[in-house]
MDTraj code that builds the backbone (N, CA, C; nanometers):
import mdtraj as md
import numpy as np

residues = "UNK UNK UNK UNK UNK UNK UNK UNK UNK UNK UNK UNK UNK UNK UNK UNK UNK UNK UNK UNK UNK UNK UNK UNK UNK UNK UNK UNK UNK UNK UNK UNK UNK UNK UNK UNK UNK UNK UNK UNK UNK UNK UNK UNK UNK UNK UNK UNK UNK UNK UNK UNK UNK UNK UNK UNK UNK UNK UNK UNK UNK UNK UNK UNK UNK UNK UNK UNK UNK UNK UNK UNK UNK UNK UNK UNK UNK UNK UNK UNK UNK UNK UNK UNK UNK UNK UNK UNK UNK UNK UNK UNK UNK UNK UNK UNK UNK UNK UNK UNK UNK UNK UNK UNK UNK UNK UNK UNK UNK UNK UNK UNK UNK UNK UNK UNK UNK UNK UNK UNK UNK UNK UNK UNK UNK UNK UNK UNK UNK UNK UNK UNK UNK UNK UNK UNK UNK UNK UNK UNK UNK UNK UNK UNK UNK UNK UNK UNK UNK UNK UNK UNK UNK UNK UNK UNK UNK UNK UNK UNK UNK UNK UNK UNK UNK UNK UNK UNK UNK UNK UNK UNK UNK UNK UNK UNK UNK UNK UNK UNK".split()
xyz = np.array([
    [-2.7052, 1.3602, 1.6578],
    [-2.5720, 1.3891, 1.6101],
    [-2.5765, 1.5201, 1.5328],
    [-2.4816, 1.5734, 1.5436],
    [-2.4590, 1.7313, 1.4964],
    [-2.3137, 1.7188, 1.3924],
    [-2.3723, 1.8117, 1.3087],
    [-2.2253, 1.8452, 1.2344],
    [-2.2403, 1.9749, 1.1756],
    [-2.0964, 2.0121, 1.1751],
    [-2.0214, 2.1262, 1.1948],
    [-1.9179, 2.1456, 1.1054],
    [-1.8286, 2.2561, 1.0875],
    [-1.7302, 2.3011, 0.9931],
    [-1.6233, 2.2777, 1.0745],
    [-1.5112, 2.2485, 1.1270],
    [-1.3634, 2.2663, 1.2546],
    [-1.2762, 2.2700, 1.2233],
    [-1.1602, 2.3599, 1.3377],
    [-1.0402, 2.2905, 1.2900],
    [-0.9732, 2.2698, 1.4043],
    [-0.9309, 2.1718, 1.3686],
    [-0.8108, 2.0914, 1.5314],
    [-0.7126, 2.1723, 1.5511],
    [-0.7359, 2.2687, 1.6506],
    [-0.6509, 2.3690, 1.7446],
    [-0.5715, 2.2666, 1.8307],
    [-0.6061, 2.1635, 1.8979],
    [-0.5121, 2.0947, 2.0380],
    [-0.5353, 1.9285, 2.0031],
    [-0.4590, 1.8718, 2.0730],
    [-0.5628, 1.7452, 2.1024],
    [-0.4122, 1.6724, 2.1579],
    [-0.4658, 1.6080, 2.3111],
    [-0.3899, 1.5008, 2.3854],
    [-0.4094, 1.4046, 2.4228],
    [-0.3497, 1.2940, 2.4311],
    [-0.3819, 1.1923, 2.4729],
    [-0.4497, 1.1572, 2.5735],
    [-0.5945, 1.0768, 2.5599],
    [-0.6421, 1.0433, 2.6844],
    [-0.6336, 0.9305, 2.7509],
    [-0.6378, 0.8245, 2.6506],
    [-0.5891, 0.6695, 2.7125],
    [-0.5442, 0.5978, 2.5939],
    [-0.4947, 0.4942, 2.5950],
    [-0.3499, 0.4387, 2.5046],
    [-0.4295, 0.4361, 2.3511],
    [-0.5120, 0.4480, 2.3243],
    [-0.6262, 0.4346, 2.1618],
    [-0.6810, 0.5834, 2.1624],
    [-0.7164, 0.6682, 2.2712],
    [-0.7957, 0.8012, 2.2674],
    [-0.7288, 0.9027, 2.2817],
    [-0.7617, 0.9970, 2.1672],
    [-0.7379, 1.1422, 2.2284],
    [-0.8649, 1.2138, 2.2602],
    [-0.8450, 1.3295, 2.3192],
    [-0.9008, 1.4726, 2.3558],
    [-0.8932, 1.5990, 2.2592],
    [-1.0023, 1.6065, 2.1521],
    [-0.9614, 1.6939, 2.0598],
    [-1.0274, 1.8119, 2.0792],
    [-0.9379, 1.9353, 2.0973],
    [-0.9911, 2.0880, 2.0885],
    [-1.0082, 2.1057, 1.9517],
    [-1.1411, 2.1808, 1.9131],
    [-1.1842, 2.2676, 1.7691],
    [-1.2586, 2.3843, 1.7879],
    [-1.2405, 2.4414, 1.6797],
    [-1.2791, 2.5683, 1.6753],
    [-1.3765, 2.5337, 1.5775],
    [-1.4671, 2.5802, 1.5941],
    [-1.5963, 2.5664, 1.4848],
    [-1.6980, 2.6013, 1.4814],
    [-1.7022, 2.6416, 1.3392],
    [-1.8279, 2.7744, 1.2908],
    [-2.0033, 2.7831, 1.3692],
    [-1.9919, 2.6332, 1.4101],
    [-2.1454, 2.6310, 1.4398],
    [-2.1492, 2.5747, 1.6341],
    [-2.0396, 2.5864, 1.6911],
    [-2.0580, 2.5469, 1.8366],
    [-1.9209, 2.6538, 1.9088],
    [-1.8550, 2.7451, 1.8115],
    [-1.7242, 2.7781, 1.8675],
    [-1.6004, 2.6929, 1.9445],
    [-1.5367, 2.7193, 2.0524],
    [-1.5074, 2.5961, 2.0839],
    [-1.5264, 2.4983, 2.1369],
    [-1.5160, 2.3331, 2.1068],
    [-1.5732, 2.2266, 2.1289],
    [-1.4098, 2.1378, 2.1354],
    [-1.4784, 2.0714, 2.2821],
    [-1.4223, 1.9139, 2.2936],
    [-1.4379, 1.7834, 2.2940],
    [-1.3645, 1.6852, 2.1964],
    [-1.4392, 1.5594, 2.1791],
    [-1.3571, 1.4603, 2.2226],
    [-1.3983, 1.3320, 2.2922],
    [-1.3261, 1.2369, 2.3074],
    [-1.2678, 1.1601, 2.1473],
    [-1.2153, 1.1340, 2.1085],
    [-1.1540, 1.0792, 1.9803],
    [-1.1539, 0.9598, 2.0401],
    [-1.2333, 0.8779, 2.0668],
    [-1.1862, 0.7024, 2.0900],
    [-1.1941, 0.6401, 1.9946],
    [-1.0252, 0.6024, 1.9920],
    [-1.0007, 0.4616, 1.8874],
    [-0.9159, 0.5512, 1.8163],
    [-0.8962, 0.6929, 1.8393],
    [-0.8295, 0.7424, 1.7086],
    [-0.6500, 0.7033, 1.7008],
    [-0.6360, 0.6740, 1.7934],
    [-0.4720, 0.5945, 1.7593],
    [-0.4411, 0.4738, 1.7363],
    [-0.5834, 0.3937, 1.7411],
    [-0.5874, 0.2413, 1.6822],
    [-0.5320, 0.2410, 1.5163],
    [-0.4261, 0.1385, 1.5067],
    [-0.4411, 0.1406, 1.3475],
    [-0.5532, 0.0827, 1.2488],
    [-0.6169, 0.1551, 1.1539],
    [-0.6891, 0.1351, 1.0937],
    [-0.7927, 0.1816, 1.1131],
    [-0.7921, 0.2742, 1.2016],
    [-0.9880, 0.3223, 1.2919],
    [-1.0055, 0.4093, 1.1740],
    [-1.1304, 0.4510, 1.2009],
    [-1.2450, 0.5412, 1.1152],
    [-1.1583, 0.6660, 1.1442],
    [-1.0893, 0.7008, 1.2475],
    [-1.0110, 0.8690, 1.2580],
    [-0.8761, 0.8221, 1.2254],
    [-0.8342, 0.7701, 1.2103],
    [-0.6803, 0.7272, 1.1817],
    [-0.6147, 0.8341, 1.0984],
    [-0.5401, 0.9221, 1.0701],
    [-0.4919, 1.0145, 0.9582],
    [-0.5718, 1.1132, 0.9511],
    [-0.6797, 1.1279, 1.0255],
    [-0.7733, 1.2503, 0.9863],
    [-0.7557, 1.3528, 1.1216],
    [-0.6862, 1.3341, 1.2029],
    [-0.6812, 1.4232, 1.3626],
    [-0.5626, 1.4920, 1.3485],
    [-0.4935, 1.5627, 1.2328],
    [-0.4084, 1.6266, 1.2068],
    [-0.4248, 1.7648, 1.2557],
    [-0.3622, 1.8494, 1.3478],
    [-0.3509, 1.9766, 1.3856],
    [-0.3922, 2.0597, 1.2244],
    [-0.5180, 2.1467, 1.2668],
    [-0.5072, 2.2689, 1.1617],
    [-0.5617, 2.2339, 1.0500],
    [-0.5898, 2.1445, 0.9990],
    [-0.6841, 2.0766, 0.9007],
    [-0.8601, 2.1640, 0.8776],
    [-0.8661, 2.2169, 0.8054],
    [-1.0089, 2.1873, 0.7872],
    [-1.1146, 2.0512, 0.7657],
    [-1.1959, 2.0451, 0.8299],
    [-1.2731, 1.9374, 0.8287],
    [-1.4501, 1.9600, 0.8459],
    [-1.4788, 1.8848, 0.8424],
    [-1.6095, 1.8522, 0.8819],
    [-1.6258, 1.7457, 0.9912],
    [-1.6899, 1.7790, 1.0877],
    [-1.7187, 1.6848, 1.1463],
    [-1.8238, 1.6051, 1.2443],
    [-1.8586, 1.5162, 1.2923],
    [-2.0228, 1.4639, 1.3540],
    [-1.9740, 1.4587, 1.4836],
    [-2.0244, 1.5258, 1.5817],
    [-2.0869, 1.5072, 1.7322],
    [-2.1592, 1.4530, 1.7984],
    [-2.1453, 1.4206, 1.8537],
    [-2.2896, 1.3356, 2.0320],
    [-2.2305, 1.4054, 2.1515],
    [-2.3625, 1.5407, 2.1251],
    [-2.3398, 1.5500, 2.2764],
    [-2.3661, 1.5149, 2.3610],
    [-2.3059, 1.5312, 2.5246],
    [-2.2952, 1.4990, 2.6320],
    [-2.3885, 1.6277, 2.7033],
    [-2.4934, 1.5260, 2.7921],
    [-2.5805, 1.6117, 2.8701],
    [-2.4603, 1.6513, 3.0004],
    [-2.4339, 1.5512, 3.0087],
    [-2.3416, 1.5541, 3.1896],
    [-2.2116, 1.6711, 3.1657],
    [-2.1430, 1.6572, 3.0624],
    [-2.0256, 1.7208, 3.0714],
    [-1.9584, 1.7864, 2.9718],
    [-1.8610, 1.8617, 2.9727],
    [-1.8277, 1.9311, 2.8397],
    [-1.7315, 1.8863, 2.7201],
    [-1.7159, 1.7170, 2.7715],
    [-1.6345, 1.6431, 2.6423],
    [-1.7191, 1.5752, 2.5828],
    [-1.7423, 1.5837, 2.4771],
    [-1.8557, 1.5264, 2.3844],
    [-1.7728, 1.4240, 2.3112],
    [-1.8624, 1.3399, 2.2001],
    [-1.7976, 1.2250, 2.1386],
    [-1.8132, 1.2364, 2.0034],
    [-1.6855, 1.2325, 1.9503],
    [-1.6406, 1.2730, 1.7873],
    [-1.6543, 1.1561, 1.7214],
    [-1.7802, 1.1239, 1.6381],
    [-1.8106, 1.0425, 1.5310],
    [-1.7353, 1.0092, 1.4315],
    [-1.7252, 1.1398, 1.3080],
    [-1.6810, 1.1078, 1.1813],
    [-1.5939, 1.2618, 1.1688],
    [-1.4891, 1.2162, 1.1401],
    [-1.4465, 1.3632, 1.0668],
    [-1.4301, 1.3322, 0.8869],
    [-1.4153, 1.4375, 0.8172],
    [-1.4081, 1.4235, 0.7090],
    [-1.3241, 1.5425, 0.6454],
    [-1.1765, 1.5504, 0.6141],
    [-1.0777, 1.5958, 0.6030],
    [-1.0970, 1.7406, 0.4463],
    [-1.1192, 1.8038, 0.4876],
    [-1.1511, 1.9018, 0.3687],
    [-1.0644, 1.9618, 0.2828],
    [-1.0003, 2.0235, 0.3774],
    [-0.8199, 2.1097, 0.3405],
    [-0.7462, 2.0389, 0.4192],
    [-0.6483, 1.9668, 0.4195],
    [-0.5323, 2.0218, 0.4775],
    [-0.4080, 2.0717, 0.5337],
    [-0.3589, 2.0829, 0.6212],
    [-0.2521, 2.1880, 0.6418],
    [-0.1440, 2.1421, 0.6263],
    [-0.0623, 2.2057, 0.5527],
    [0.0881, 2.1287, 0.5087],
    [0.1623, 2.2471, 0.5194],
    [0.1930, 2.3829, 0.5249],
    [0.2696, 2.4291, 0.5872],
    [0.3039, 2.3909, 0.6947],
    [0.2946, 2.3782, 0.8047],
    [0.3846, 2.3543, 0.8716],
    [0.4958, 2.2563, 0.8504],
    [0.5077, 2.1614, 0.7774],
    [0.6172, 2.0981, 0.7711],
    [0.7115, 2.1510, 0.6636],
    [0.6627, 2.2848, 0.5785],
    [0.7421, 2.3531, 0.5062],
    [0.8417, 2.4492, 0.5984],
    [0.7501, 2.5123, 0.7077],
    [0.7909, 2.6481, 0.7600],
    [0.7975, 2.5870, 0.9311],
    [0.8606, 2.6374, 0.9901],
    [0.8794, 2.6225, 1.1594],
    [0.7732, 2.7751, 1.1832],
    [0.7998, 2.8461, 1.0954],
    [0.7660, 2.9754, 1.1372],
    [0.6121, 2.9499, 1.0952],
    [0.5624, 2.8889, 0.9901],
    [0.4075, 2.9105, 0.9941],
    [0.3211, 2.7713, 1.0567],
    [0.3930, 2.6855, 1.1226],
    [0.4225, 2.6244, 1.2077],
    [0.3451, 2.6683, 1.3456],
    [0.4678, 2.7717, 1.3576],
    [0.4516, 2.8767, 1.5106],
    [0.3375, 3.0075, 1.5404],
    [0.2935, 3.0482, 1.3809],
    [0.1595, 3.1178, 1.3585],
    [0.0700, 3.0803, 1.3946],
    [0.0073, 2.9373, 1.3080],
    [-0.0582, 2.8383, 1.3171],
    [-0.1205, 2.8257, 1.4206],
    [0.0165, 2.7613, 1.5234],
    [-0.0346, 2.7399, 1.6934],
    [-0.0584, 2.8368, 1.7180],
    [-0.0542, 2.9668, 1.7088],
    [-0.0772, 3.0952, 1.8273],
    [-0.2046, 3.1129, 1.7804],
    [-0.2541, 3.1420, 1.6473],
    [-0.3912, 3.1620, 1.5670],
    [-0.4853, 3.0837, 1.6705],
    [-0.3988, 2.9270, 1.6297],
    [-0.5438, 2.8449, 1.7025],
    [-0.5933, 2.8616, 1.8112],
    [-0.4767, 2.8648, 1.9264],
    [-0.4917, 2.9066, 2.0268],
    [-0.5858, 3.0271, 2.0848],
    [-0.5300, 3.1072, 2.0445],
    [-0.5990, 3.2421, 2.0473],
    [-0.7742, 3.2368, 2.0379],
    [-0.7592, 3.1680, 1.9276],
    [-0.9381, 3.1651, 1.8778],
    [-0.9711, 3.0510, 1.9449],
    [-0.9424, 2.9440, 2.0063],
    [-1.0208, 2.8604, 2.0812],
    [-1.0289, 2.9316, 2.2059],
    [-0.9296, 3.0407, 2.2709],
    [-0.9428, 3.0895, 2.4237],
    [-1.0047, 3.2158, 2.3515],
    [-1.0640, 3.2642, 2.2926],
    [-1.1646, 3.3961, 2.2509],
    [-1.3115, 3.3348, 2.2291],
    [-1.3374, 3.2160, 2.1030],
    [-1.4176, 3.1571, 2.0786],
    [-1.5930, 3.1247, 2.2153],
    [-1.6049, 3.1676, 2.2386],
    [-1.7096, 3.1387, 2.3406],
    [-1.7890, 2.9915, 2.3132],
    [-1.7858, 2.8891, 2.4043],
    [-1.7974, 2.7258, 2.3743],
    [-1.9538, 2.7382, 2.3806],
    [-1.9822, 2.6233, 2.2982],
    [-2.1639, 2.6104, 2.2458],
    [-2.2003, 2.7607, 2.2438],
    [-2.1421, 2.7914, 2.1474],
    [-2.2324, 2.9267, 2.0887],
    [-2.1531, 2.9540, 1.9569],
    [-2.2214, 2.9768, 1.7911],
    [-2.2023, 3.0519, 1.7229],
    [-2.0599, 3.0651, 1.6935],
    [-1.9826, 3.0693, 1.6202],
    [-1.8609, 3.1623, 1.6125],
    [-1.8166, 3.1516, 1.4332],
    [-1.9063, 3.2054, 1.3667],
    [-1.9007, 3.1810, 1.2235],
    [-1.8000, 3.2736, 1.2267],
    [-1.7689, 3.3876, 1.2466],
    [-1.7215, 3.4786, 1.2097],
    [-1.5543, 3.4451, 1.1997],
    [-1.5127, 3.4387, 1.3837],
    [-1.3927, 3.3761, 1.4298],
    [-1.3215, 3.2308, 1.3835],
    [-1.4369, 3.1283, 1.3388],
    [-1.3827, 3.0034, 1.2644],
    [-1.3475, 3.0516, 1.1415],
    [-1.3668, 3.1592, 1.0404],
    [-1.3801, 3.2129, 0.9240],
    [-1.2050, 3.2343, 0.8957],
    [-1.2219, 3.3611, 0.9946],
    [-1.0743, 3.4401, 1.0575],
    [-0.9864, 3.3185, 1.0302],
    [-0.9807, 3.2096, 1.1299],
    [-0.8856, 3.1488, 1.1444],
    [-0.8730, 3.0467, 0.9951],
    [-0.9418, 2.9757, 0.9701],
    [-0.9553, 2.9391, 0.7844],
    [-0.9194, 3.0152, 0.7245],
    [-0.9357, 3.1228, 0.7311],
    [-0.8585, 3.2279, 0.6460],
    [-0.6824, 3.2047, 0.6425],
    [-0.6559, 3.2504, 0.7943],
    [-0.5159, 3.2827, 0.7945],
    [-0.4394, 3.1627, 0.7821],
    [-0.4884, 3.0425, 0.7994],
    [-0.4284, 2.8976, 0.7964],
    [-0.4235, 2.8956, 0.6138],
    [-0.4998, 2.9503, 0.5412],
    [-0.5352, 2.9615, 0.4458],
    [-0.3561, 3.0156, 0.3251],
    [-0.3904, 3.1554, 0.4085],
    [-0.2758, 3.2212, 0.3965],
    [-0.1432, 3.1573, 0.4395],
    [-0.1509, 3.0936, 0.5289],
    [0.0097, 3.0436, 0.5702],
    [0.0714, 2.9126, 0.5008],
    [-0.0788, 2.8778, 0.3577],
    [-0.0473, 2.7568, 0.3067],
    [0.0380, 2.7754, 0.2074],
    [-0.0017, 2.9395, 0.1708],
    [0.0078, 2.9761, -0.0121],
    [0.1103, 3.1291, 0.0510],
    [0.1392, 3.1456, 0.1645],
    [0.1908, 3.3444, 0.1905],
    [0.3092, 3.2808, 0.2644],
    [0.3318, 3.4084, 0.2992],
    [0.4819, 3.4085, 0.3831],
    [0.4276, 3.4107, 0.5549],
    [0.4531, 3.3132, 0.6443],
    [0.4803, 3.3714, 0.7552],
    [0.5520, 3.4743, 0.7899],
    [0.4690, 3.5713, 0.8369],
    [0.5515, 3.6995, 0.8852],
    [0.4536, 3.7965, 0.9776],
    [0.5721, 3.9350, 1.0064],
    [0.4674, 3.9544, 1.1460],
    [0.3007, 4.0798, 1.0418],
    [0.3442, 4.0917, 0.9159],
    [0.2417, 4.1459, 0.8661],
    [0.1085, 4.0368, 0.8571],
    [0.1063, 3.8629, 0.9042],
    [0.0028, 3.8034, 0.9225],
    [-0.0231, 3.7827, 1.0793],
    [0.0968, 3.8009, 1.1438],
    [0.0291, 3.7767, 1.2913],
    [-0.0427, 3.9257, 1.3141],
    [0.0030, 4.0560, 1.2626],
    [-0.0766, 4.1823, 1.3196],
    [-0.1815, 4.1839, 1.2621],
    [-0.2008, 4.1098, 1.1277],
    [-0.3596, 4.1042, 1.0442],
    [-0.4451, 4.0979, 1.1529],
    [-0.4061, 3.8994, 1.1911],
    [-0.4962, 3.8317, 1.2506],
    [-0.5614, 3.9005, 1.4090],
    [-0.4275, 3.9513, 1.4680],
    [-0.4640, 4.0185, 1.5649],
    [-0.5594, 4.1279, 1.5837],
    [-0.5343, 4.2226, 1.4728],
    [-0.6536, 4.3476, 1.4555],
    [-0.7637, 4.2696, 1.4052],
    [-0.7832, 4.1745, 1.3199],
    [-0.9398, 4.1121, 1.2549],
    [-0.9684, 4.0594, 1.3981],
    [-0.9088, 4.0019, 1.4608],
    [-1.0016, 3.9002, 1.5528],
    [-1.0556, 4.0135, 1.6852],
    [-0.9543, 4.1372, 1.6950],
    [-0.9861, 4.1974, 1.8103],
    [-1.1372, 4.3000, 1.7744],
    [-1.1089, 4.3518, 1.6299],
    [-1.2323, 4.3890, 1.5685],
    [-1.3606, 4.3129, 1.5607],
    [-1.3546, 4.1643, 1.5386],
    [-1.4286, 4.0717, 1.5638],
    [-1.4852, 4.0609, 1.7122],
    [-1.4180, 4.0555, 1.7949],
    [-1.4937, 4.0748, 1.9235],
    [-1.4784, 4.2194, 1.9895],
    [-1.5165, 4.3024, 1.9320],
    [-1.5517, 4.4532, 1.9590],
    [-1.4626, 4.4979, 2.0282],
    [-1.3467, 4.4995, 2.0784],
    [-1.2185, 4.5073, 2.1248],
    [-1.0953, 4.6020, 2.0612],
    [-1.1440, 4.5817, 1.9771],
    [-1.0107, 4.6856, 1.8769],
    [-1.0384, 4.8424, 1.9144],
    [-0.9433, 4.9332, 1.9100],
    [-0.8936, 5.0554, 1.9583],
    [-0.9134, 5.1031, 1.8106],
    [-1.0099, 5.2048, 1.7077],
    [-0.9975, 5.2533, 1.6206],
    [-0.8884, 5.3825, 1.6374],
    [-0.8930, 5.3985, 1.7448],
    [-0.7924, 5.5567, 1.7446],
    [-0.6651, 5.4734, 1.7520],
    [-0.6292, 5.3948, 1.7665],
    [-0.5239, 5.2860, 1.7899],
    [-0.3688, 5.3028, 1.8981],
    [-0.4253, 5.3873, 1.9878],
    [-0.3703, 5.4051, 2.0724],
    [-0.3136, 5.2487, 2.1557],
    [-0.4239, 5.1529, 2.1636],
    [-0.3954, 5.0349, 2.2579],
    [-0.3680, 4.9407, 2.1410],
    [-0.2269, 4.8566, 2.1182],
    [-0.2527, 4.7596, 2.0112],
    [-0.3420, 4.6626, 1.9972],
    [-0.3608, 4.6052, 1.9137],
    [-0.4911, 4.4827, 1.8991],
    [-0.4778, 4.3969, 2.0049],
    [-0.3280, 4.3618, 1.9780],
    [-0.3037, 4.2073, 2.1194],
    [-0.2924, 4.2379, 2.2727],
    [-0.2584, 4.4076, 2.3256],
    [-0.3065, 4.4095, 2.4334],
    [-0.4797, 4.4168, 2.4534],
    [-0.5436, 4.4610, 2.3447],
    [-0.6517, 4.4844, 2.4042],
    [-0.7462, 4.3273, 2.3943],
    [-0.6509, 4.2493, 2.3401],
    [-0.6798, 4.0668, 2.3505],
    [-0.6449, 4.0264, 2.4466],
    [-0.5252, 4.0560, 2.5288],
    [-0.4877, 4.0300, 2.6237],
    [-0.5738, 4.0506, 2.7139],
    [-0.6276, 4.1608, 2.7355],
    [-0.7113, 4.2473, 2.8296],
    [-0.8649, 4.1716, 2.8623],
    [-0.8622, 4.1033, 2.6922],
    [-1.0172, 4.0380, 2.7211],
    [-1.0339, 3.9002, 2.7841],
    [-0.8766, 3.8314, 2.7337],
    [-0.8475, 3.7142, 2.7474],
    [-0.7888, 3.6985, 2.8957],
    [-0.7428, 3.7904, 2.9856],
    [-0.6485, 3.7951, 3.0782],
    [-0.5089, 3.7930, 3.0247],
    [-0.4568, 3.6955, 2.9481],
    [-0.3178, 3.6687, 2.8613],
    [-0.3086, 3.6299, 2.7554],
    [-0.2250, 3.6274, 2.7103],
    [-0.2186, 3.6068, 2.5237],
    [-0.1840, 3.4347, 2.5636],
    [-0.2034, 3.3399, 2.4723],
    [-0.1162, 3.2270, 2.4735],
    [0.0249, 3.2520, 2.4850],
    [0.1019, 3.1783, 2.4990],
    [0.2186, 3.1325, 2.4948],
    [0.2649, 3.1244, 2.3989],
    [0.1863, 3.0616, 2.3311],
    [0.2412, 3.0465, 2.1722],
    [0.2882, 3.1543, 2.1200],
    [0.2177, 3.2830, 2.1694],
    [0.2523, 3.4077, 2.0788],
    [0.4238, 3.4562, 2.1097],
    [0.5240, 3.3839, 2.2391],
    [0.5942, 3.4416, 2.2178],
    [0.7356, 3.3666, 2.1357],
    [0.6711, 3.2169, 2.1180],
    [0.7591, 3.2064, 2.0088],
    [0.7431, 3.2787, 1.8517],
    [0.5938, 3.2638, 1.8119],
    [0.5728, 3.3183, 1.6757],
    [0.5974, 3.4465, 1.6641],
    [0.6365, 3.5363, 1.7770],
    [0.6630, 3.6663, 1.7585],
    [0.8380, 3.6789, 1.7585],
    [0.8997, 3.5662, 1.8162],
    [1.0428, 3.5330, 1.7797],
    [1.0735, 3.5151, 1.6578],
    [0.9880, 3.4387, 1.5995],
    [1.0039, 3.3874, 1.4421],
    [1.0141, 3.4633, 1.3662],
    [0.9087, 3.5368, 1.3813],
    [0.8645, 3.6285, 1.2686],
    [0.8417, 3.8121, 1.2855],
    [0.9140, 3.8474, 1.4304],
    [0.9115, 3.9824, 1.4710],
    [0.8217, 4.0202, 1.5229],
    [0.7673, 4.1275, 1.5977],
    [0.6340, 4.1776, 1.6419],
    [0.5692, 4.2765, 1.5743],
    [0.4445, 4.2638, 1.5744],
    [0.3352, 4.3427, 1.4748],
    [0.3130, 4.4561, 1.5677],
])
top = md.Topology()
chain = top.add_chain()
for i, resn in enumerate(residues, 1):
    res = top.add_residue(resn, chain, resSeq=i)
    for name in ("N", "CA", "C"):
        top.add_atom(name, md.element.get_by_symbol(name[0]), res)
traj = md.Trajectory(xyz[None], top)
């Protein structure tokens, strides 16, 4: 069993008690776990599989395949803007997003789990606005060697460029809160 720093970027239902949880995290980048039992009332994950949360949490990996099995989480920070703000809400998701489709899976990503703790950080205690979506965009594109210092190409095309496309998410949070 392995443990790690995360934070719950996605997670869907897999069968009537299980979800499928996407994380971003400092010591595997992104990772997927079966959550079984986590919609049972009273289970060991019950209240702790909250989108955007910092946590800690224990792994078993899987030799065969790339959904592994989520032990224990243990709830560190977390995230309560969003039910203040729609708009940091709509950050939130694009952040996560972004860094779980940048994040490179079983490998490293102290840097990029950092980034995103950070700005979730910021959207607990700051203003959603587009001066945090263009932050995040230039740190993370600088983060994966991508950023344009002469700044001819903006940060998020040259994310785009690495990623093939930006999430989706980005074009509500850029509704919300304007473009960087």
């Amino acid at each position: 069993m392995e443990t790690c720093l995360a934070i719950l970027v996605r997670r869907s239902r897999w069968s009537e008690t299980s979800l499928i949880a996407t994380w971003v995290t400092d010591a595997f980048g992104t990772l997927q776990t079966a959550a079984r039992g986590a919609l049972r009332p009273g289970g060991t994950l019950t209240g702790k599989l909250d989108l955007f949360h910092r946590t800690e949490i224990s792994v078993v990996f899987s030799h065969k395949s790339t959904l592994h099995a989520l032990r224990e989480v243990r709830v560190i920070e977390a995230f309560t803007a969003g039910a203040r703000s729609y708009a940091a809400l709509a950050l939130a998701s694009y952040f996560g997003e972004l860094t779980a489709a940048v994040s490179p899976p079983m490998q490293p990503a102290h840097e990029l789990h950092d980034l995103l703790a950070r700005a979730l950080g910021y959207l607990e205690n700051g203003t959603a606005d587009r001066r945090a979506l263009a932050h995040f965009e230039r740190e993370c594109a600088r983060l994966l060697g991508v950023l344009d210092p002469s700044g001819r190409v903006a940060p998020h095309t040259a994310l785009a460029g690495l990623c093939g496309a930006l999430p989706k998410s980005r074009t509500t949070a850029v509704g919300l809160v304007g473009d960087g």
